[in-house]
C-alpha positions, 0 to 999 in steps of 0.5 A, a space after each residue: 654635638 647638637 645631637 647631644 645636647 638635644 638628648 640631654 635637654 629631653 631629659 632634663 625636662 622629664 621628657 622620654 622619647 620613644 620610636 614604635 619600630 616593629 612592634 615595639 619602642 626603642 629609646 631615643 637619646 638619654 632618658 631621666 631618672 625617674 623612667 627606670 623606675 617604672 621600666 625596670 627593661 631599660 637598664 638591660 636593653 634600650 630597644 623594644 620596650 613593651 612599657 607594660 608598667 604604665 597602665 595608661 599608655 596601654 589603651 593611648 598607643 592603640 589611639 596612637 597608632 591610628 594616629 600615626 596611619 593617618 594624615 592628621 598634622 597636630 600631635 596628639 595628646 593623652 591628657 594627664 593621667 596618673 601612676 603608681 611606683 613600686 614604693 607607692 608613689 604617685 606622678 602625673 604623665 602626659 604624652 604626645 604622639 607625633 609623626 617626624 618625616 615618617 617616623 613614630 614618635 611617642 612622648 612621655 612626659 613627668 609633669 611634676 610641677 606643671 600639673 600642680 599648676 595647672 591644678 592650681 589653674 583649675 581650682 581657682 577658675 572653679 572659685 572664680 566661676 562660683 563666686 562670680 555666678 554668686 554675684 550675678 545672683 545677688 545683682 538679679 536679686 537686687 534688679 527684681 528688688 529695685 523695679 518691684 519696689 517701683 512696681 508695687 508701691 507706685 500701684 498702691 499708692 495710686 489705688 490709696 490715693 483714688 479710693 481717698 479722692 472718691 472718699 473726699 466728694 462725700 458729705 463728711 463730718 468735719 471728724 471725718 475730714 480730719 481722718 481723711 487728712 491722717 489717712 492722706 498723710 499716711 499715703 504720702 509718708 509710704 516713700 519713707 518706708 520704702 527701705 524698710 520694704 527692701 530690706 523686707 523683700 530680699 527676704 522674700 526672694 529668699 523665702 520663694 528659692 528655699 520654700 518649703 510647705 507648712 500644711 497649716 499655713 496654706 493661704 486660701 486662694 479663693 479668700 486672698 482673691 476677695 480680699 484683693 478684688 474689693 481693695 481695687 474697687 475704687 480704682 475701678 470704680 474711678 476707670 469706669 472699669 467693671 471689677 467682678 468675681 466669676 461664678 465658680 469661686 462660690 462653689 468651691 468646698 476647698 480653696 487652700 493651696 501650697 503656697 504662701 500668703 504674702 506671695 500669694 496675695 501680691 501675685 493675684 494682686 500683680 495680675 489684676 493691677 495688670 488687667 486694670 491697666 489694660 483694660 479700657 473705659 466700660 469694660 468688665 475684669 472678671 476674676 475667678 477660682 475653679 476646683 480642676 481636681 488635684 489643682 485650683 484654677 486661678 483666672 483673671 479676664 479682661 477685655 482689653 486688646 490682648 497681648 502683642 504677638 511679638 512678646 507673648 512668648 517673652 511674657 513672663 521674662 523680666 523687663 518684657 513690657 507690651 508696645 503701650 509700656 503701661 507697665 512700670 517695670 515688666 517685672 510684675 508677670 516675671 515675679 509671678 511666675 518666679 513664685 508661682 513655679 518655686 511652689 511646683 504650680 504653673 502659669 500662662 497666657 491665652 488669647 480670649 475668643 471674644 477678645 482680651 486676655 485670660 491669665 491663669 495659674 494652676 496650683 496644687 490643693 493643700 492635701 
């Protein structure tokens, strides 16, 4: 009697069993309905089944029956795969082989609305999976935005309001105060604008992940470079720090490279501002730009005490800051980098030989 409700419950489940005796499978207990149609043998014999109709099941009995000679425990499972009936039709099957008390034992199984299901599983983990990979982006962009805000605005701010000190130990006209008043004002009403430079700079990570180059607005390296180097002049100035160009920059006949300006100029500005804080009272920063055939080489030196060996393969990571924290947020390299890298250049590190640092970037020509 238990024998026949056993028999009965496999079928009612879509679920065939078959025994491997001699080279081919006989059937155990009652089959469901669906089965006759892919075995047209089972309505004349229940016995030595080749189960040709099912292509799949052809290359996992050969699995199977390693299966079955060994001595592994688990059942073994085929994965889902899908057939075809006479009319046309498509099912999902999945079968198992297991070993009971020495006997072969092979299960088919009609998966119908399990495997809709676990379809359905699937494609909502994809979803799931892509959504949340779009909101870890958004919440790095929002990370690198916060701290370069901090970053970037604190150190022109700073450099505003040294070259405005330097500019007020003068002889002026009382007219000339009165600018020096406007242009202080100025400088404190910066924190106001700082939403508007968010909003601005979510544009701007936008811009590095989908650059494409325009030839006529390649940025002159060698001009973005002067430019920066003679807006830090006073605060170098102020640190008793010497800021001077290298001897190569002169020399150049081409100094246009793939990028764009904006970028560019905060990237050299990032890896001065870097090495004036590094770099101690009566001591020299020299930056400089040099023709490597193909490529522009963009340095800049100090002679400072070098970056801590702990971090020099972190460097240019985000929130990486040297044991002295001069930075403000360890974002300024990662920006550097970031930026750098979407216009196909590159960027480093080395240690000076007289001692300091050396920061460099490699960018192509704009041929």
């Amino acid at each position: 009697m238990s024998e026949s409700i056993t028999d009965e419950l496999f079928a009612a489940l879509n679920i065939v069993v078959l025994e491997l005796e001699d080279g081919g499978f006989k059937v155990i207990g009652q089959v469901p309905d669906w089965f006759s149609q892919f075995d047209p043998e089972l309505a004349s014999k229940r016995e030595r089944l080749t189960l040709e109709n099912f292509h799949f099941i052809a290359n996992f009995i050969i699995d199977a029956e390693k299966f079955w000679n060994s001595s592994e425990a688990e059942p073994l499972s085929s994965g889902i795969w899908i057939e075809t009936d006479v009319s046309g039709n498509e099912y999902q099957f999945e079968a198992t082989a297991i070993r009971l008390r020495q006997r072969k034992i092979l299960l088919i199984e009609l998966l119908k609305f399990a495997y809709q299901d676990k379809q359905l599983l699937i494609q909502k983990g994809r979803e799931n999976r892509l959504l949340y990979d779009r909101l870890v982006k958004e919440m790095q962009k929002q990370e690198i935005l916060l701290h370069c805000i901090v970053h970037d605005l604190g150190g022109q701010i700073t450099a505003v309001a040294n070259s405005l000190d330097l500019i007020g130990s003068e002889n002026l006209t009382t007219q000339g105060r009165t600018f020096l008043e406007i242009g202080k004002s100025q400088a404190m009403q910066q924190g106001m604008l700082i939403r508007e430079i968010l909003n601005a700079f979510s544009y701007d990570m936008e811009s590095i992940e989908t650059f494409i180059f325009d030839p006529d607005l390649a940025p002159d390296v060698a001009t973005a470079v002067k430019e920066i180097v003679d807006g830090f002049r006073p605060s170098f100035a102020m640190s008793n720090i010497n800021l001077c160009l290298g001897s190569n920059i002169d020399r150049l006949e081409e100094s246009k490279a793939v990028g764009e300006k904006l970028h560019l100029d905060r990237v050299v500005f990032n890896l001065v501002e870097n090495a004036f804080r590094h770099s101690p009272p009566h001591t020299t920063v020299t930056v400089d730009v040099g023709d490597e055939g193909e490529f522009l080489l963009l340095t800049v030196e100090d002679e400072g005490a070098g970056v801590s060996p702990d971090i020099v393969n972190r460097l240019f990571q985000k929130f990486v800051q040297g044991k002295g924290k001069t930075g403000r947020a360890g974002l300024g390299l990662y920006f550097c980098r970031i930026t750098v890298e979407s216009w196909g250049g590159t960027i480093g590190y080395t240690l000076r030989q007289s001692g300091g640092s050396r920061f460099w970037v490699r960018l192509r020509k704009a041929v």
